[in-house]
C-alpha positions in Angstrom: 0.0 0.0 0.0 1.1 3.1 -0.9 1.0 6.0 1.6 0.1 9.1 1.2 2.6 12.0 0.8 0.2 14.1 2.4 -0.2 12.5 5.3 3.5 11.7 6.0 4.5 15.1 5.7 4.0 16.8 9.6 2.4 19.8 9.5 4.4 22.9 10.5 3.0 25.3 12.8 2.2 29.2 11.6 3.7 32.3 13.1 0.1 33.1 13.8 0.1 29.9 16.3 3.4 30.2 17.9 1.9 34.3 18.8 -0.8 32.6 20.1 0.8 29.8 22.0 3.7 32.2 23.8 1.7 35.8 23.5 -1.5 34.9 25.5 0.0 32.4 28.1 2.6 35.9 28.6 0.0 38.1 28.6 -1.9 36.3 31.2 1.0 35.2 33.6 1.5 39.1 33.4 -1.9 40.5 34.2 -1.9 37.8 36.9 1.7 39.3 38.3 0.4 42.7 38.0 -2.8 42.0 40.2 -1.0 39.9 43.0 2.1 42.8 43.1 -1.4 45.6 43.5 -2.5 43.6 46.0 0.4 43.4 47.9 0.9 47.3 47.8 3.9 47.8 45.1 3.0 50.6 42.8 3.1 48.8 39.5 2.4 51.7 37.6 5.2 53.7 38.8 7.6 51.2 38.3 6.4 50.8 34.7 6.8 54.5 33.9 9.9 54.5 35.3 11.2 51.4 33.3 9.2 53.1 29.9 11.0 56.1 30.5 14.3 54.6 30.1 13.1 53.0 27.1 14.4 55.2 24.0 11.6 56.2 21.8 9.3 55.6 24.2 10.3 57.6 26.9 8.5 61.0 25.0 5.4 59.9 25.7 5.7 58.5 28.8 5.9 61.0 31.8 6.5 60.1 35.2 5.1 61.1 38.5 8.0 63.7 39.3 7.6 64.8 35.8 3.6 65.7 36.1 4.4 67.1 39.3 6.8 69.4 38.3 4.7 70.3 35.2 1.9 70.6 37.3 4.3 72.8 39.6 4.9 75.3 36.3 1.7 75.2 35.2 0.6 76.8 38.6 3.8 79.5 38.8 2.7 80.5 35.6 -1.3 81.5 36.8 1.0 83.2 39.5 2.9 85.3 37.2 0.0 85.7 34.9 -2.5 86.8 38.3 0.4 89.0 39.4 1.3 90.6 35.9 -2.3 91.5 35.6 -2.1 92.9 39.6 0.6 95.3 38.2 -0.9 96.0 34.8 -4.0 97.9 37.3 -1.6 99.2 39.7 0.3 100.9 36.6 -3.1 102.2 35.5 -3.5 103.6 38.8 -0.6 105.3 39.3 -1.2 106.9 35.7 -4.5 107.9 36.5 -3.1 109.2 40.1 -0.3 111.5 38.2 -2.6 112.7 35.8 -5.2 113.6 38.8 -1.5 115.3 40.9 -1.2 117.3 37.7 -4.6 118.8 37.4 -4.3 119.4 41.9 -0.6 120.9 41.2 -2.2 123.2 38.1 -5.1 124.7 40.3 -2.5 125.2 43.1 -0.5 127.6 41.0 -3.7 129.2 40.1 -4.7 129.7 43.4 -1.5 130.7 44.3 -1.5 133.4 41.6 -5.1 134.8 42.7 -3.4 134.5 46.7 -0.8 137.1 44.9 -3.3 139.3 43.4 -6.0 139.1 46.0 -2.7 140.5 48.6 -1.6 143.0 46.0 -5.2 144.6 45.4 -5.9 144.6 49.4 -2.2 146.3 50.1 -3.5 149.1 47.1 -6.8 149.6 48.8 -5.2 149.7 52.0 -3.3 152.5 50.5 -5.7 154.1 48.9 -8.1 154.0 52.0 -5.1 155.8 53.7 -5.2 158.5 51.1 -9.0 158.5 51.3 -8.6 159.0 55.1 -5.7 161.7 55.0 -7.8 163.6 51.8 -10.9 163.4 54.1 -9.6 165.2 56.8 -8.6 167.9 54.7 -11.7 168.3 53.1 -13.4 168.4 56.8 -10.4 171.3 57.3 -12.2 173.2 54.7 -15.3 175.3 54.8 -18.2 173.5 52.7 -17.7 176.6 50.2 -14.5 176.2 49.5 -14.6 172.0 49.4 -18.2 172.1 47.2 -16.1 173.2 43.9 -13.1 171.4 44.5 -15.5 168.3 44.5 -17.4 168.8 41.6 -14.2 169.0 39.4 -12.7 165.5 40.9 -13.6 162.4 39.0 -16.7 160.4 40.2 -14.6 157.3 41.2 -12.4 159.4 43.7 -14.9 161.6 44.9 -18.0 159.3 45.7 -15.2 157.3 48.3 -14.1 160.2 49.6 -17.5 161.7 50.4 -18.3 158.6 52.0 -14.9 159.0 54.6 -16.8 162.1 55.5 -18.5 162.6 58.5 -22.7 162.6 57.7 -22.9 166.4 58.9 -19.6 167.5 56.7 -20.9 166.0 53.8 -24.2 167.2 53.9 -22.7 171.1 54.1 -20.9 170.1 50.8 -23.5 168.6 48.9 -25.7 171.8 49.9 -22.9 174.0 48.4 -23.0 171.8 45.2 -24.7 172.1 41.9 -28.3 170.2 42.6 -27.6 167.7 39.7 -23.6 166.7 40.6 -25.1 166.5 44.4 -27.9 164.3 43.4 -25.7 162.5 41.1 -23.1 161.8 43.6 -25.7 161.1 46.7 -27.9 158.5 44.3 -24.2 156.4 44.1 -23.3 157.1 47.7 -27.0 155.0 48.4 -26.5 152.7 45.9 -23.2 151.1 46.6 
């Protein structure tokens, strides 16, 4: 009898079966490993990182513990400095706004300081004058009302209206009965209405 070629002739196993034969058995014994080291309180995932990480290639995408930490770390300096640059960002604003607002303060003290000047330099002339007015008044009270009434009339209405008033009430009636009627009323309508 004649055997078969076929059938003498062993098979040979496929890459495909010799993955399956070492690769799941592996697989298992390791996810069994895994568990029992978990259970016995080894961080396997740390230890796997660690390992990966020294793996070239590999070791760009894996990140360990220290390395999230310490990005994690940055990552919260950099709110810090981004919070704090903002912090300064209004602070500058407010001292801006704060100079411009000294500005405007120091401007309307120079203006008040210039209106100080004047207001002292106007009340040193009227003191001045009111010394004149005073001296000038005498005089005229010197006088008899005759002799005052024309002298009055020819002065300027600005000197003599003041002057009239620095009179005594009983003087400056005499005078303003020696006047002309229409420079007397003239002068006593502004002595009443100022």
């Amino acid at each position: 009898m004649a055997t078969n070629p076929k059938k003498n002739k062993e098979k040979k196993p496929s890459i495909f079966q010799w993955l399956i034969v070492i690769v799941v058995p592996l697989i298992v014994a390791l996810l069994f490993a895994v568990v029992i080291l978990y259970f016995m309180g080894v961080d396997v995932g740390k230890y796997t990182k660690e390992t990966l990480n020294k793996v070239p290639f590999i070791d760009e995408h894996v990140t360990t513990d220290q390395e999230e930490l310490h990005a994690n770390q940055m990552a919260e300096k950099d709110q810090q400095i981004d919070s704090l640059q903002e912090e300064i960002d209004a602070l500058q604003y407010d001292v801006q706004s704060k100079d411009g607002t000294i500005s405007e303060l120091e401007e309307e003290i120079s203006d008040l300081s210039s209106q100080i000047v004047e207001l002292e330099e106007a009340q040193e002339s009227d003191t001045e004058s009111s010394d004149s007015y005073e001296e000038l008044a005498a005089s005229f009270t010197a006088m008899k009302s005759k002799t005052a009434a024309p002298i009055m009339e020819t002065m300027e209405t600005s000197i003599a209206v003041p002057l009239l008033r620095q009179l005594d009430s009983e003087v400056r009636g005499e005078i303003l009965g020696e006047m002309d009627p229409e420079i007397a009323a003239e002068y006593s309508d502004l002595l009443v209405n100022e």
